[in-house]
N, C-alpha and C positions, 0 to 999 in steps of 0.2 A: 429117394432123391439123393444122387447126388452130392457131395458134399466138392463144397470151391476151394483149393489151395489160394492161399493168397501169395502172393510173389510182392517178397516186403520191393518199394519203391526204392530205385539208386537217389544216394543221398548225393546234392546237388555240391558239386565244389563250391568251395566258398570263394567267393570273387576278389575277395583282396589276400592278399600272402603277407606275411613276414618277411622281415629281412634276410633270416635264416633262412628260410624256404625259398628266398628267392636267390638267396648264393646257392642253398642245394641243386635246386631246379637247373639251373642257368651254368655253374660251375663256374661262377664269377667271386671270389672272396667277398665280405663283406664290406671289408675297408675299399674295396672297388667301386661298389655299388653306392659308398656314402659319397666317393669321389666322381665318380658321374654325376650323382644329386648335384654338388657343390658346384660342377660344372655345368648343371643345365639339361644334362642328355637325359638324365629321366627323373620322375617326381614323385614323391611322397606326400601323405599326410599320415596326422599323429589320431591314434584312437582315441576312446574316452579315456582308455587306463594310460594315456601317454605313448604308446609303443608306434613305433615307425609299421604305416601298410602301404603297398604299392597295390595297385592294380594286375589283372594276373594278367593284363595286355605288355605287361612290364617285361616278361620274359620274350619276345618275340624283338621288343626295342631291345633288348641288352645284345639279344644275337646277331641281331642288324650290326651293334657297334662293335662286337667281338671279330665280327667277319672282315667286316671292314678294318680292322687294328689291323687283323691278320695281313690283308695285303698293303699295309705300309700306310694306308688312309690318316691322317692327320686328325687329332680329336676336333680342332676346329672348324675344320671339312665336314666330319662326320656332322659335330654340332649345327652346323650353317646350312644341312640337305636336311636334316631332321625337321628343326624350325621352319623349313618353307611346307612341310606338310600341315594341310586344314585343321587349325586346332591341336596341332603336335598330337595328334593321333599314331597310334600303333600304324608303322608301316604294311601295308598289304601288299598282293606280288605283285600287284601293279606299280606301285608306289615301289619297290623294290628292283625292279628293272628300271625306271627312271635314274634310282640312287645311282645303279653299278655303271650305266650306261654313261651318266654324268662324270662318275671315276674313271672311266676306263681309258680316256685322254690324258688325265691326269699320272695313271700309272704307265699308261705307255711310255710318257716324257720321261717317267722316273727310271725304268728300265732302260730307254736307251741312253739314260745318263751315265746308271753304272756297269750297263754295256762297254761303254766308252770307257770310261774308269778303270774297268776289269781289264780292257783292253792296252791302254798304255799302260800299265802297272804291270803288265807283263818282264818287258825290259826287265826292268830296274827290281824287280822280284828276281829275275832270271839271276842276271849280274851282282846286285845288294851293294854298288857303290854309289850309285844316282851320280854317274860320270856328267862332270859340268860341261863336255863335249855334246856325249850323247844322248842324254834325259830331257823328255820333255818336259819334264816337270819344272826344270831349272829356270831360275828369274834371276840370274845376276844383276846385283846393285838393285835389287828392287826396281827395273825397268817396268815394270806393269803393276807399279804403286799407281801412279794416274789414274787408272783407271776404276779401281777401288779395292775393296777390303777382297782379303781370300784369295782363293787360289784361283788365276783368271784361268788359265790354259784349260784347267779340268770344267770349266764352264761352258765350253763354246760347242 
């Protein structure tokens, strides 16, 4: 008779991580990760011995939020698309394409602002005198104080 090798059983991940492990995992620091906490975007609790676990859906939210930093996305942005998910559950690609879809208005505006920006700043890059003639950047006497704070011309 035969004899049965036994094939030892993979040992099941453990469902919550570390902090550490989840700055390793994610290549987020840790002091990132506390600061996300602190702002909302992801959640912790403390085990019996005290120590900070997240959940290991934790690392697919952190990449959601890194992706998003990357193209310029505002934490409170990211934060306010997160929150409207069922139960602030780990984003799925469905939930995923909603996110981007919903940015990608938002970053167009962005782009054709410093479009525009890049674009006048040409001149006056070219020249480096910001001629009170020919810069558009120029507000003698504060003439478009009225209308409020900042740079109005780079606004429009």
């Amino acid at each position: 008779m035969p004899t049965e090798e036994k094939t030892p059983k993979p040992r099941p991940f453990p469902r919550d991580l570390s902090v550490g492990e989840v700055a390793a995992r994610s290549g987020v620091a840790v002091s990132a990760l506390h600061f996300y906490e602190r702002q909302g975007l992801i959640r912790s609790w403390r085990s019996q011995g005290n120590q900070r676990r997240y959940p290991r859906e934790v690392l697919r939210r952190v990449a959601v939020i890194k992706i998003a930093q990357r193209t310029g996305i505002p934490l409170a942005s990211i934060k306010q698309a997160l929150a409207a998910l069922p139960n602030e559950r780990t984003p799925t690609v469905d939930d995923w394409k909603r996110l981007s879809e919903g940015w990608r208005e938002e970053l167009n505006e962005r782009i054709l602002k410093l479009t525009q920006l890049r674009d006048r700043l040409t001149g006056c890059i070219g020249c480096g005198c910001l001629s009170v003639r020919e810069c558009p950047l120029r507000n003698p006497y504060d003439e478009l104080g009225h209308e409020g704070p900042g740079a109005r011309l780079l606004e429009d």
